[in-house]
PDB file of N, CA, C and O in Angstrom:
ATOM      1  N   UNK A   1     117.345 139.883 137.341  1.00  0.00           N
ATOM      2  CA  UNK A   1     118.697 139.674 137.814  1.00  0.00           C
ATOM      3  C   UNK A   1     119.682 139.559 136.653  1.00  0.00           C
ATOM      4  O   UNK A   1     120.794 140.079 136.743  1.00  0.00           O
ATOM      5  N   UNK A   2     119.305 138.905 135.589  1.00  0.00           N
ATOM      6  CA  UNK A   2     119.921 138.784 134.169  1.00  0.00           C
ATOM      7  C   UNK A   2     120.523 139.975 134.171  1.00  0.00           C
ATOM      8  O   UNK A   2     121.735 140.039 134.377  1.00  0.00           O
ATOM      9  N   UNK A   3     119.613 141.322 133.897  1.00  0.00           N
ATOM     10  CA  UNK A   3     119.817 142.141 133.420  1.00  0.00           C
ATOM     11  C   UNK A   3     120.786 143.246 134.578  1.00  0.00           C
ATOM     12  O   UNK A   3     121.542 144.108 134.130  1.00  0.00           O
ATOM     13  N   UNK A   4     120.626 143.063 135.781  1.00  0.00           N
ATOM     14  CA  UNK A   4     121.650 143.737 136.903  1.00  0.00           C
ATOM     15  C   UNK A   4     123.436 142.870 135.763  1.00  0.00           C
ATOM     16  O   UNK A   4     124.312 143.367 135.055  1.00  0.00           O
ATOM     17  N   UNK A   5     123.079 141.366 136.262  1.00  0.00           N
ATOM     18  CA  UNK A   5     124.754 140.752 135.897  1.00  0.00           C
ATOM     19  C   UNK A   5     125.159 141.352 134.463  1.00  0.00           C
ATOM     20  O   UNK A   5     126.334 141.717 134.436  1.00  0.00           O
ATOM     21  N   UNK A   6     124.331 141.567 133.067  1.00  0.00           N
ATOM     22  CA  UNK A   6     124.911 142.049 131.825  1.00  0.00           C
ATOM     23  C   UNK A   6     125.389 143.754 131.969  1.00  0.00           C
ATOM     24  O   UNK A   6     126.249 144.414 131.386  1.00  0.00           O
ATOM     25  N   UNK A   7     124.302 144.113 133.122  1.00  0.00           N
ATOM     26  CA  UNK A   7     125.204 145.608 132.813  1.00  0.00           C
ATOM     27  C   UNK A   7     125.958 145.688 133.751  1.00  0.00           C
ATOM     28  O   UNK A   7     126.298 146.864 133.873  1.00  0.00           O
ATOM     29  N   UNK A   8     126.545 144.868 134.713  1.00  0.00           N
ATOM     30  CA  UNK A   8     127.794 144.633 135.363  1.00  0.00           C
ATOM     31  C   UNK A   8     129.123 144.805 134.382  1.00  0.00           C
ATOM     32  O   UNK A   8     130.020 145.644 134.305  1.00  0.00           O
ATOM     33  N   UNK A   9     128.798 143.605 133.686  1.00  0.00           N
ATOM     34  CA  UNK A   9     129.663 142.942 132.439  1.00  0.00           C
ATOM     35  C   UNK A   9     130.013 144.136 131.708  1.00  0.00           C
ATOM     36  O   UNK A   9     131.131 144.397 131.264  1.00  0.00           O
ATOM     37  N   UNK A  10     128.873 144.908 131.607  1.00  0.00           N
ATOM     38  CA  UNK A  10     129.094 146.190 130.390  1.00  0.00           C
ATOM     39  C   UNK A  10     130.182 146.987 131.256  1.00  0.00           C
ATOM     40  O   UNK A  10     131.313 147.160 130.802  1.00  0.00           O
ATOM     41  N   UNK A  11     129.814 147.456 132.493  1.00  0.00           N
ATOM     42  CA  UNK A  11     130.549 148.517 132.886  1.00  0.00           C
ATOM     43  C   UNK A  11     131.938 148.031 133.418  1.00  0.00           C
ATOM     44  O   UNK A  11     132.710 148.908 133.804  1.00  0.00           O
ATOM     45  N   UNK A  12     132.467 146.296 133.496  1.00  0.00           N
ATOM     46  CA  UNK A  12     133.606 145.883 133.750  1.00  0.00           C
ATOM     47  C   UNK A  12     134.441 146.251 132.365  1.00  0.00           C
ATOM     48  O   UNK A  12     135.565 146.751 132.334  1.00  0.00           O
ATOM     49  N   UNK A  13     133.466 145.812 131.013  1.00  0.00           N
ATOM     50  CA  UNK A  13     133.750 146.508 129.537  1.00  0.00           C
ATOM     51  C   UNK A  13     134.696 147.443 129.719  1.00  0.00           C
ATOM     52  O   UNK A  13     135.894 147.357 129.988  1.00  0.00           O
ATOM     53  N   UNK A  14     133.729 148.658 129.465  1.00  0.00           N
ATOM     54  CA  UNK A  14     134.006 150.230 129.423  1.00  0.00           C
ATOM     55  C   UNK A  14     134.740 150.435 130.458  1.00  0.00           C
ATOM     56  O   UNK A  14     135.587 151.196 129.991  1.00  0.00           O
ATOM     57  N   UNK A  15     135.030 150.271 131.650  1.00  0.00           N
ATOM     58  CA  UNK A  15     135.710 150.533 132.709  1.00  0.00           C
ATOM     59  C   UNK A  15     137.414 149.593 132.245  1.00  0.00           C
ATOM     60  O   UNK A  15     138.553 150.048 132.357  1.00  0.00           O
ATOM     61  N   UNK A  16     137.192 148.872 131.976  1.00  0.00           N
ATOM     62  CA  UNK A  16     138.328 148.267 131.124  1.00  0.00           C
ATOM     63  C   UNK A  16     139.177 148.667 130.032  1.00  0.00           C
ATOM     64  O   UNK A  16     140.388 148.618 129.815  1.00  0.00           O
ATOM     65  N   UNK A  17     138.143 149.086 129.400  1.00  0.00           N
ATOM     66  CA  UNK A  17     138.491 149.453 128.074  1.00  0.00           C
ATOM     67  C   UNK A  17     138.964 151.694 128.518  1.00  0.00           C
ATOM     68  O   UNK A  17     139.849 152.294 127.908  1.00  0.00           O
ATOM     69  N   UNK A  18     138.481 152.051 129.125  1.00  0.00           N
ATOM     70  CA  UNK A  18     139.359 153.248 129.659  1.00  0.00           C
ATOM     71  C   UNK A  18     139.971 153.220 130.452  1.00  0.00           C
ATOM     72  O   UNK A  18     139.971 154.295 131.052  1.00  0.00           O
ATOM     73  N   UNK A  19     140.898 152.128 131.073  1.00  0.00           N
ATOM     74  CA  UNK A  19     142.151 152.444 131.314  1.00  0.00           C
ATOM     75  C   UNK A  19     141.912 152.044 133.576  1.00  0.00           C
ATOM     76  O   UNK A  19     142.788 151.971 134.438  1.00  0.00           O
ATOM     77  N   UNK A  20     140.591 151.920 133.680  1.00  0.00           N
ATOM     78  CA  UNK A  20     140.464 151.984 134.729  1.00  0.00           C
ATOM     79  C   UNK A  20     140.385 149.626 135.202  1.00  0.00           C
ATOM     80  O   UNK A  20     139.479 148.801 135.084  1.00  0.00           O
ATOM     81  N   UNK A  21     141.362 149.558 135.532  1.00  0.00           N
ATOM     82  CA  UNK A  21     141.113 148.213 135.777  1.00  0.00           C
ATOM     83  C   UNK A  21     140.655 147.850 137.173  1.00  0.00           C
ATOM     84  O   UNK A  21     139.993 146.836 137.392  1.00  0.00           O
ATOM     85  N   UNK A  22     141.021 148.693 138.098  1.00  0.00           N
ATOM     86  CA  UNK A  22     140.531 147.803 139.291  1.00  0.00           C
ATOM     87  C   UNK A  22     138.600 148.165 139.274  1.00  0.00           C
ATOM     88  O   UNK A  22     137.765 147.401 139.759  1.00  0.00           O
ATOM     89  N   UNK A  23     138.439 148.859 138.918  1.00  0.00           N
ATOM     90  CA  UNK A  23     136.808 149.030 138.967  1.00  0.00           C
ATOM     91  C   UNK A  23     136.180 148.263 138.003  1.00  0.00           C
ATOM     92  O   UNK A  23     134.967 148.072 138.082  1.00  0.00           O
ATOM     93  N   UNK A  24     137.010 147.678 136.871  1.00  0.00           N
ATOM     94  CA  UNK A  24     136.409 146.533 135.968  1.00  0.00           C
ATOM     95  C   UNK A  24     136.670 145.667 136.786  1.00  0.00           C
ATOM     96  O   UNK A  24     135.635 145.372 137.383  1.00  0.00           O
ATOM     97  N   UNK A  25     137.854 144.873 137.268  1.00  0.00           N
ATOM     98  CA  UNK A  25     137.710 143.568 138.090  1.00  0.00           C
ATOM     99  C   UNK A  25     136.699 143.850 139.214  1.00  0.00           C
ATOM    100  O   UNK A  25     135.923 142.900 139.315  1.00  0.00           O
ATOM    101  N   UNK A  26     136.481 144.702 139.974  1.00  0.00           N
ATOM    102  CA  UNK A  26     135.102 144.708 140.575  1.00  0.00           C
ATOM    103  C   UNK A  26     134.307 144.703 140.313  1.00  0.00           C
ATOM    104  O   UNK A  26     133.646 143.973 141.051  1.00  0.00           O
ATOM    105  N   UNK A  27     133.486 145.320 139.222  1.00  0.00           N
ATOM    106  CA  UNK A  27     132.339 144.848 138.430  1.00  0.00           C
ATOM    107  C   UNK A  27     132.055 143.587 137.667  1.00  0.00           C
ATOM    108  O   UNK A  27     130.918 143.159 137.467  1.00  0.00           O
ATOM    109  N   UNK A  28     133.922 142.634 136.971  1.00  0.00           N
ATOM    110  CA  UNK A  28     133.602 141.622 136.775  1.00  0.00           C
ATOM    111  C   UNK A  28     133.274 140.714 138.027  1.00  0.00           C
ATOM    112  O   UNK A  28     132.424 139.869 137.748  1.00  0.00           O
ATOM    113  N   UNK A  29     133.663 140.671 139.155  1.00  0.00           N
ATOM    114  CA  UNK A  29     133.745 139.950 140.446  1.00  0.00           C
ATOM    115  C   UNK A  29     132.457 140.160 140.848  1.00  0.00           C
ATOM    116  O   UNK A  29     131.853 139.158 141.231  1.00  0.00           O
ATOM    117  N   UNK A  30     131.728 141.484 140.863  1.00  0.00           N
ATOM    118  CA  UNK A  30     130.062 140.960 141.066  1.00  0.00           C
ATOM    119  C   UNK A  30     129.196 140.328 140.080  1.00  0.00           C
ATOM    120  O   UNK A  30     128.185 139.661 140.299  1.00  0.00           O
ATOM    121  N   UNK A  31     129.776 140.655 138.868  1.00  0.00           N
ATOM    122  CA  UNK A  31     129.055 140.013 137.838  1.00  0.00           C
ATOM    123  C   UNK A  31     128.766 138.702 138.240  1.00  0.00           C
ATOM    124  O   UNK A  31     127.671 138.151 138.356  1.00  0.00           O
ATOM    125  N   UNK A  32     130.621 138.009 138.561  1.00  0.00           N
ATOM    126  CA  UNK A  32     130.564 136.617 138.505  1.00  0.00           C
ATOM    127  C   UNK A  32     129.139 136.489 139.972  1.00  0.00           C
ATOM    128  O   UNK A  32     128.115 135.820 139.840  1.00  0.00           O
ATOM    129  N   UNK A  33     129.392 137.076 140.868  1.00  0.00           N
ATOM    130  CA  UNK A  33     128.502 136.396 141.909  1.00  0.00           C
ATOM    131  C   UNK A  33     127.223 136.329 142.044  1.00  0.00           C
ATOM    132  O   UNK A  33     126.640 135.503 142.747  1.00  0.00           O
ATOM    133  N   UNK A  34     126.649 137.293 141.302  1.00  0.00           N
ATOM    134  CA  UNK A  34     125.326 137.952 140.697  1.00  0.00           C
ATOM    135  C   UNK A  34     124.969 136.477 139.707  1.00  0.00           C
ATOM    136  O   UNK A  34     123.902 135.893 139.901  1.00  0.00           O
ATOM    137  N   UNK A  35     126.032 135.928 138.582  1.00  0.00           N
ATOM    138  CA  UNK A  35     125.295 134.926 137.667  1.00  0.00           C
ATOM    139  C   UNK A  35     125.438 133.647 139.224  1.00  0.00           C
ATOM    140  O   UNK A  35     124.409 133.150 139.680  1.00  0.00           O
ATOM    141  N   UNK A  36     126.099 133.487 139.508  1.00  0.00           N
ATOM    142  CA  UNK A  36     126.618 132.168 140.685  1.00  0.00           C
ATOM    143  C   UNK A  36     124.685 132.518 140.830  1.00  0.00           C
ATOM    144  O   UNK A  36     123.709 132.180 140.162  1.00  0.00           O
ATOM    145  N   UNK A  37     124.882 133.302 141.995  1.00  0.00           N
ATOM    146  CA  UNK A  37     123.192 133.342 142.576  1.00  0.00           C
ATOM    147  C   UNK A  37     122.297 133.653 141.900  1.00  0.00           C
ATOM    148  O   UNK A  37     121.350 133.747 142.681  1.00  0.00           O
ATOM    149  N   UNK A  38     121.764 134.019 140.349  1.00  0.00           N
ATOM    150  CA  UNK A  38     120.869 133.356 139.497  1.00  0.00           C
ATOM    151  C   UNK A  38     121.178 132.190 139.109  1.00  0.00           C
ATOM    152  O   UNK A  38     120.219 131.773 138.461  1.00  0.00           O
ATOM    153  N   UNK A  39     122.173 131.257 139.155  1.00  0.00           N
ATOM    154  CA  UNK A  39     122.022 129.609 138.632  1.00  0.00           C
ATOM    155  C   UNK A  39     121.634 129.187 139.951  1.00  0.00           C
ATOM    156  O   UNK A  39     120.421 128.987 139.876  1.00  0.00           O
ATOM    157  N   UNK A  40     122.006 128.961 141.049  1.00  0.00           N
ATOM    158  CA  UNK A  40     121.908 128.741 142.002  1.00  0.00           C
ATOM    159  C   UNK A  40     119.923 128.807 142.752  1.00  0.00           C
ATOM    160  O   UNK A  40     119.214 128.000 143.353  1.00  0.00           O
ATOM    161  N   UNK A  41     119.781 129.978 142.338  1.00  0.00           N
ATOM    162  CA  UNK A  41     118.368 130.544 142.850  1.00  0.00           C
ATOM    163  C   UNK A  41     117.302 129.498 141.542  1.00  0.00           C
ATOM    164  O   UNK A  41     116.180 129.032 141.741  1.00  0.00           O
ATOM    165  N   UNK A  42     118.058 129.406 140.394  1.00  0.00           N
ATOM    166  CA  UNK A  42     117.416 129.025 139.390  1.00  0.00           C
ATOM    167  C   UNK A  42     116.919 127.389 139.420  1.00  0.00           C
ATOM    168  O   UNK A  42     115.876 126.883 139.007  1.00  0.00           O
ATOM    169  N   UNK A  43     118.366 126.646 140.226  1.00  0.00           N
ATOM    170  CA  UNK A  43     118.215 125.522 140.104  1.00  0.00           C
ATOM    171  C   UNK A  43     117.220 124.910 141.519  1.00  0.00           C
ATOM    172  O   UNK A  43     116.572 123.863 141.516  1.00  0.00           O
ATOM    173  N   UNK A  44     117.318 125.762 142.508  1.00  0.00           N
ATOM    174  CA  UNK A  44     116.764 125.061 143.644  1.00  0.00           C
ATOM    175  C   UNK A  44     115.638 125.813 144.417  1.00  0.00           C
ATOM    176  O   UNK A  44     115.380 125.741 145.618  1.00  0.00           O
ATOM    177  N   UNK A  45     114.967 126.625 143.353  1.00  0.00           N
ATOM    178  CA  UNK A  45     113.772 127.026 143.349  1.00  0.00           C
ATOM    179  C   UNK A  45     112.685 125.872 142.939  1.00  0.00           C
ATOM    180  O   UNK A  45     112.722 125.164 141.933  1.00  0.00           O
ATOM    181  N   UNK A  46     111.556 125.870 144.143  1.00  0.00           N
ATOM    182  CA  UNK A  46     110.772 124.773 143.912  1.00  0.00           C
ATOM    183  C   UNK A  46     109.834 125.427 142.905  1.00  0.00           C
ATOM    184  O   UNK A  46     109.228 124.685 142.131  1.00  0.00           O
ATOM    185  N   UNK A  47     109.674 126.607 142.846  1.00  0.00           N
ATOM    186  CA  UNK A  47     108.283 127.129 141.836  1.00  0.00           C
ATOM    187  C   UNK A  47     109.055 127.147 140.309  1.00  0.00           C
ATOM    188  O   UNK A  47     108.681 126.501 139.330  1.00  0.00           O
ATOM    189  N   UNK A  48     110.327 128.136 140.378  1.00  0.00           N
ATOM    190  CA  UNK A  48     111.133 128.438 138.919  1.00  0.00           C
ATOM    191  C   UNK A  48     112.123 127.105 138.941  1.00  0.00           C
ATOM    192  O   UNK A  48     111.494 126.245 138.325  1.00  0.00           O
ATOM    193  N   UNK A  49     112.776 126.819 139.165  1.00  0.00           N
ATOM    194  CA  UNK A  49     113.590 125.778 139.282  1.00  0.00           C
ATOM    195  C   UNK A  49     113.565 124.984 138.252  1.00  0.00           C
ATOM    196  O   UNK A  49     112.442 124.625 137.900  1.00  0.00           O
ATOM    197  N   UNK A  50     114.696 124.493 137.500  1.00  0.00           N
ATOM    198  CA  UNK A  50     114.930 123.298 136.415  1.00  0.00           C
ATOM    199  C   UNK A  50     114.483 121.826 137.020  1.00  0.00           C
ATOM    200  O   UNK A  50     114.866 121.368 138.096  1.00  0.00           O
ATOM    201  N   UNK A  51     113.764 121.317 136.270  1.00  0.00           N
ATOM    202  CA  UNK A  51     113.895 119.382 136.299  1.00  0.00           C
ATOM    203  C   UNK A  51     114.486 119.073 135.625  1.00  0.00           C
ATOM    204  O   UNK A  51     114.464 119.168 134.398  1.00  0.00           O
ATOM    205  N   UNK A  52     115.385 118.473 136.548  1.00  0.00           N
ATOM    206  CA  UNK A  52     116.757 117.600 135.367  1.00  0.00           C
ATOM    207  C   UNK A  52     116.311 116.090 136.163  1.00  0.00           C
ATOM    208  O   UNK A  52     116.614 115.725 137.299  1.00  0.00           O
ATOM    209  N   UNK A  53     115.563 115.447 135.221  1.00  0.00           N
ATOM    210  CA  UNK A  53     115.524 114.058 135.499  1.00  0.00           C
ATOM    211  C   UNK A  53     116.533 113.398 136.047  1.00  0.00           C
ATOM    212  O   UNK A  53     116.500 112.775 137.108  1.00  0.00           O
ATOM    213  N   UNK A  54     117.739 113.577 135.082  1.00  0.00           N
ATOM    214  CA  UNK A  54     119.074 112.641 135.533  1.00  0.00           C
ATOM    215  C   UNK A  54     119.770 112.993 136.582  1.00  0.00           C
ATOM    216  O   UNK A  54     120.586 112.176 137.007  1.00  0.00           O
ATOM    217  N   UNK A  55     119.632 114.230 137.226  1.00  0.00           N
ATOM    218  CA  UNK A  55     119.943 114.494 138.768  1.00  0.00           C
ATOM    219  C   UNK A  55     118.874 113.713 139.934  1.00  0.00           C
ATOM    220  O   UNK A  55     119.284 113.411 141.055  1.00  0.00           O
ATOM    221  N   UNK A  56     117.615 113.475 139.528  1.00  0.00           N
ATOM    222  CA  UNK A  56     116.466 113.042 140.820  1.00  0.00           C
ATOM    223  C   UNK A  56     116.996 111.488 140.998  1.00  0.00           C
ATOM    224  O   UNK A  56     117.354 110.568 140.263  1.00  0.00           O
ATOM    225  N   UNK A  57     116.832 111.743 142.416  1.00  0.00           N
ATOM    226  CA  UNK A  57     117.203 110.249 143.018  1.00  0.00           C
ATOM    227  C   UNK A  57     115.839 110.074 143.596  1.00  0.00           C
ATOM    228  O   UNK A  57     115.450 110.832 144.484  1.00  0.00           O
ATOM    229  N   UNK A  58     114.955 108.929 143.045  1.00  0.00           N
ATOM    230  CA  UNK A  58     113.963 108.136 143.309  1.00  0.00           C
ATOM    231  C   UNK A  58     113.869 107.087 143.970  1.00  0.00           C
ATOM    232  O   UNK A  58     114.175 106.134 143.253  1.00  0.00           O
ATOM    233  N   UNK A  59     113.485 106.656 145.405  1.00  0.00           N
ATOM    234  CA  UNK A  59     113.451 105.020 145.606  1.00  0.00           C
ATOM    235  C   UNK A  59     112.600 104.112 145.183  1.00  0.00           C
ATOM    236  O   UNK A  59     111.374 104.191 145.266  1.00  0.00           O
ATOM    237  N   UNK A  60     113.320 103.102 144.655  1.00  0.00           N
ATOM    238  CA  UNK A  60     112.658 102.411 143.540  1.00  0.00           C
ATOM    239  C   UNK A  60     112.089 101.281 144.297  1.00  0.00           C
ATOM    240  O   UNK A  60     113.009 100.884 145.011  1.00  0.00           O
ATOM    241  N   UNK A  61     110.765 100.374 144.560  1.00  0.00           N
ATOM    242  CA  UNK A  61     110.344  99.352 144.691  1.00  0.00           C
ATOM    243  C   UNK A  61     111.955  98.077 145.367  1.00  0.00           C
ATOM    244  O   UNK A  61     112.561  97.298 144.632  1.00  0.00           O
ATOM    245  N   UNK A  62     112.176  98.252 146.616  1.00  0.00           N
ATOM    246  CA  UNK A  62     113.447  97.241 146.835  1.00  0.00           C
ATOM    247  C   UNK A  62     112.660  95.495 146.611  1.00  0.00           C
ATOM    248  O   UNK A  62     111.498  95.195 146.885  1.00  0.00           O
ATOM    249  N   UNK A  63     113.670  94.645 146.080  1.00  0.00           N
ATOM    250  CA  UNK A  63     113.538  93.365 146.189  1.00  0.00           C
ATOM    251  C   UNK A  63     113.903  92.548 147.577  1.00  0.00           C
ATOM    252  O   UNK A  63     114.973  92.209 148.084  1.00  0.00           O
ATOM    253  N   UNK A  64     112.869  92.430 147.861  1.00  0.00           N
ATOM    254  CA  UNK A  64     113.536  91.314 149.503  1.00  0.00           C
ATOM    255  C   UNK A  64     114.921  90.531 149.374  1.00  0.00           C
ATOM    256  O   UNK A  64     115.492  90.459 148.286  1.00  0.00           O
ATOM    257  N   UNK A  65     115.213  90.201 150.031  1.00  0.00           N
ATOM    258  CA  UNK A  65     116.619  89.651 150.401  1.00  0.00           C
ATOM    259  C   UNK A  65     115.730  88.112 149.982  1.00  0.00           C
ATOM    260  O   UNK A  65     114.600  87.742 150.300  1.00  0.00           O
ATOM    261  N   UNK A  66     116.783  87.466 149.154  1.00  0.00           N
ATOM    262  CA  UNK A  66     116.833  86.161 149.112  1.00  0.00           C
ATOM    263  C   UNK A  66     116.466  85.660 147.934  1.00  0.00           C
ATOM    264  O   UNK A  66     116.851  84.572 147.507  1.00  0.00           O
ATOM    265  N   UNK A  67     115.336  86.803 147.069  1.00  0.00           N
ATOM    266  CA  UNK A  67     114.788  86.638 145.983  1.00  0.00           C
ATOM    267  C   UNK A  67     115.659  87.165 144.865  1.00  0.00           C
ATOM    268  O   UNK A  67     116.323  88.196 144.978  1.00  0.00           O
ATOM    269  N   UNK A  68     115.635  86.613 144.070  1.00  0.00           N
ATOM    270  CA  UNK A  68     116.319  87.204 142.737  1.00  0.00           C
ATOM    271  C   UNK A  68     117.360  86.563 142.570  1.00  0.00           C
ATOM    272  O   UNK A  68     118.090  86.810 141.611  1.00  0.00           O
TER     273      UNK A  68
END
């Protein structure tokens, strides 16, 4: 998928850079949605997916009422 969004990017480039802009803002506009849904696919994939410790919410051992 990396490699679909960079040659997006390329041809928003070159499509830019000759004079043709609305077919670069369309190629940048899938680019952008193409990286959105690899971070997205990346983060909340249970097999590929990132562990970011400081995002997991754990329930921790509660203390009874009255103690402490």
């Amino acid at each position: 998928m990396m490699t679909i969004t960079f040659a997006l990017l390329l041809a928003a480039f070159v499509l830019g850079l000759s004079g043709r802009s609305r077919p670069a803002i369309a190629c940048l506009f899938l680019s952008s949605i193409m990286a959105i849904g690899l971070f997205l696919w990346e983060i909340y994939s249970p097999d590929y997916g990132f562990r970011m410790p400081w995002l997991q919410v754990e329930l921790r051992h509660a203390v009874p009422a009255g103690i402490g």
